[in-house]
Backbone as a ProteinNet text record, in pm:
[ID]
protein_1_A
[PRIMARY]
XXXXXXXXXXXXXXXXXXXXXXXXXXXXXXXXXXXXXXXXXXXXXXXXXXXXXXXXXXXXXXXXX
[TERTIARY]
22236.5	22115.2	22065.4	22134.5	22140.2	22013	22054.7	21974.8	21893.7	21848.4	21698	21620.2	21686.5	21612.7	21567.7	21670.3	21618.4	21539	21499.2	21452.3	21266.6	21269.4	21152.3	21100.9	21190.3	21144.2	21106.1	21150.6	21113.4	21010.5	20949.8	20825.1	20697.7	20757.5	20636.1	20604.3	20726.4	20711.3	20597.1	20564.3	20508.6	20378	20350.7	20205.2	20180.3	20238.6	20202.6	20170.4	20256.7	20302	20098.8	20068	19960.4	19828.7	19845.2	19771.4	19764.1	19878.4	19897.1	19898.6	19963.3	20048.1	20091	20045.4	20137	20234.1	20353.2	20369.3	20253.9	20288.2	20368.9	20311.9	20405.7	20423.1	20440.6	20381.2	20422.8	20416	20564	20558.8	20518.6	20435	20446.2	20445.9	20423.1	20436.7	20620.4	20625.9	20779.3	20898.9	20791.8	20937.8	20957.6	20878.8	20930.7	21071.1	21065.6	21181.7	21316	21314.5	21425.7	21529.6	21598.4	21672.4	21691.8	21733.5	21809.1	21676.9	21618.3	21423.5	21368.6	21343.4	21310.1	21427.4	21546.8	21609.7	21594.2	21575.9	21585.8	21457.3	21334	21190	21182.3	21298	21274.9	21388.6	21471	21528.4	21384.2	21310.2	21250.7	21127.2	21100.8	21001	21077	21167.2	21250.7	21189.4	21194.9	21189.1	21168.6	21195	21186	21068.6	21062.6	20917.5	20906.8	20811.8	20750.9	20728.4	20844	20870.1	20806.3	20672.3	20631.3	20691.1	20709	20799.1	20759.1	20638.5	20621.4	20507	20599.6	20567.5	20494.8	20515.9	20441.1	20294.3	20246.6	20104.4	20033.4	20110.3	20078.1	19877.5	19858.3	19735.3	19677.2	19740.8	19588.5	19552.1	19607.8	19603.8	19474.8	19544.6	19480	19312.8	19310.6	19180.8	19095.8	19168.8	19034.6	19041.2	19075.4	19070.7	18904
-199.4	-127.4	-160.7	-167.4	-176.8	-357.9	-460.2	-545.4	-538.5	-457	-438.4	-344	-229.1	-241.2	-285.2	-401.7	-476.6	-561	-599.8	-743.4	-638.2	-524.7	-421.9	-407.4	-359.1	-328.2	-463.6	-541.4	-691.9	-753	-695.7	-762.1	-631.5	-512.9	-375	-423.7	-440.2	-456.4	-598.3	-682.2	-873	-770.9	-688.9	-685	-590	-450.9	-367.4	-412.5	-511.1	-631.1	-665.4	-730.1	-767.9	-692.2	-541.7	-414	-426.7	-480.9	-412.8	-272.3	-168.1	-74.1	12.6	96.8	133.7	293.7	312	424	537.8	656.3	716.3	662.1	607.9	540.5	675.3	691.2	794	713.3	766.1	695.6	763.6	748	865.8	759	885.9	805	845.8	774	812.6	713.1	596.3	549.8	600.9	688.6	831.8	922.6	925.9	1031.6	913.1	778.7	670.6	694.7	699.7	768.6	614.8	537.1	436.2	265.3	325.7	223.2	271	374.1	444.7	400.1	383.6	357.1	186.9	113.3	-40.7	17.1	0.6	44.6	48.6	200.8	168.3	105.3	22.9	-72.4	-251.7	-213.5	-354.1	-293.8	-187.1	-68.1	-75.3	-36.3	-62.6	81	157.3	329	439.6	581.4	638.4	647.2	657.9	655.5	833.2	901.2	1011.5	1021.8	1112.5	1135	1299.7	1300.8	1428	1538.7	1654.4	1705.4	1702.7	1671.6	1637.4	1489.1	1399.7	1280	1197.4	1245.5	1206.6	1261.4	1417	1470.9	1447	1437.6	1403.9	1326.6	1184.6	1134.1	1206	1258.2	1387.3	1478.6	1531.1	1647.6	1588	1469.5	1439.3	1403.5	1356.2	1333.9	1475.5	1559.3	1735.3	1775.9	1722.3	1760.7	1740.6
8281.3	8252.4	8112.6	8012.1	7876.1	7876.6	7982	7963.1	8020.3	8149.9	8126.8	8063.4	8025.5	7859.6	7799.6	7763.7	7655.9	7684.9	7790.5	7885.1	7830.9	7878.5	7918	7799.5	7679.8	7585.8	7534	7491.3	7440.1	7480	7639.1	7656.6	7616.8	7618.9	7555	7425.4	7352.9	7197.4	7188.5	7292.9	7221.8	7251.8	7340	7413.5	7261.8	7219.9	7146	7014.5	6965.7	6858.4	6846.6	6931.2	6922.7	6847.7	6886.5	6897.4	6721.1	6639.2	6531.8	6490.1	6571.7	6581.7	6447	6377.1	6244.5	6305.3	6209.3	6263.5	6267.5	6324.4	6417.6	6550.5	6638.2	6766	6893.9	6997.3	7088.6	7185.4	7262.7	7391.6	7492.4	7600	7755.2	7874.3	7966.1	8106.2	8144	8244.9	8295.8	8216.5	8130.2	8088.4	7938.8	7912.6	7786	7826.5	7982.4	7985.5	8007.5	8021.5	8016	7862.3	7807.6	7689.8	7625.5	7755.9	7732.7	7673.8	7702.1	7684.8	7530.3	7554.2	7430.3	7270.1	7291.7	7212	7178.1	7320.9	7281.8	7195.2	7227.6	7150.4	7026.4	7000.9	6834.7	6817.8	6834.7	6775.6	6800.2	6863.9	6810.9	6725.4	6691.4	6642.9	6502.8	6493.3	6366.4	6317.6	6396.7	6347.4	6476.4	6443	6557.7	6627.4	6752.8	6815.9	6898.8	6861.2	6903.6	7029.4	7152.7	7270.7	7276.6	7339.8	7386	7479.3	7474.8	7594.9	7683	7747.3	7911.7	7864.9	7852.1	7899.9	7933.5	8092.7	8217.3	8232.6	8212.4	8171.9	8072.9	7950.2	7829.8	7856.8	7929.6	7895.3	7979.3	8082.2	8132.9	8059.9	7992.5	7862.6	7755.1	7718.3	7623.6	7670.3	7800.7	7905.6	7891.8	7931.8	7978.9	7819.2	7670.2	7555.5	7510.6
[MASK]
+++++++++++++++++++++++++++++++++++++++++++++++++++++++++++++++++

């Protein structure tokens, strides 16, 4: 599991990489509640990344705002 993590995170990080990204980073969607993704992340993030408590609703929330 640990390598596709890393396989997953290594290709999030080239696309986000691009974005030029500064902290604070939030992750959502369902691979926010992955423990094991989120950690490769900020190890290629090279800091912690901001996990909302529901995740998965999180961009509908932010949508009816």
């Amino acid at each position: 599991m640990a390598g596709i993590h890393e396989a997953v995170a290594t290709r999030i990080y080239a696309m986000v990489r691009k974005l030029k990204v500064e902290p604070d980073v939030a992750v959502t969607g369902g691979g926010a509640k992955n423990v094991g993704l989120v950690k490769a992340l900020e190890t290629k993030f090279g800091y912690p990344l901001l996990v909302p408590p529901e995740p998965l609703i999180t961009g509908a929330l932010e949508g009816h705002l």
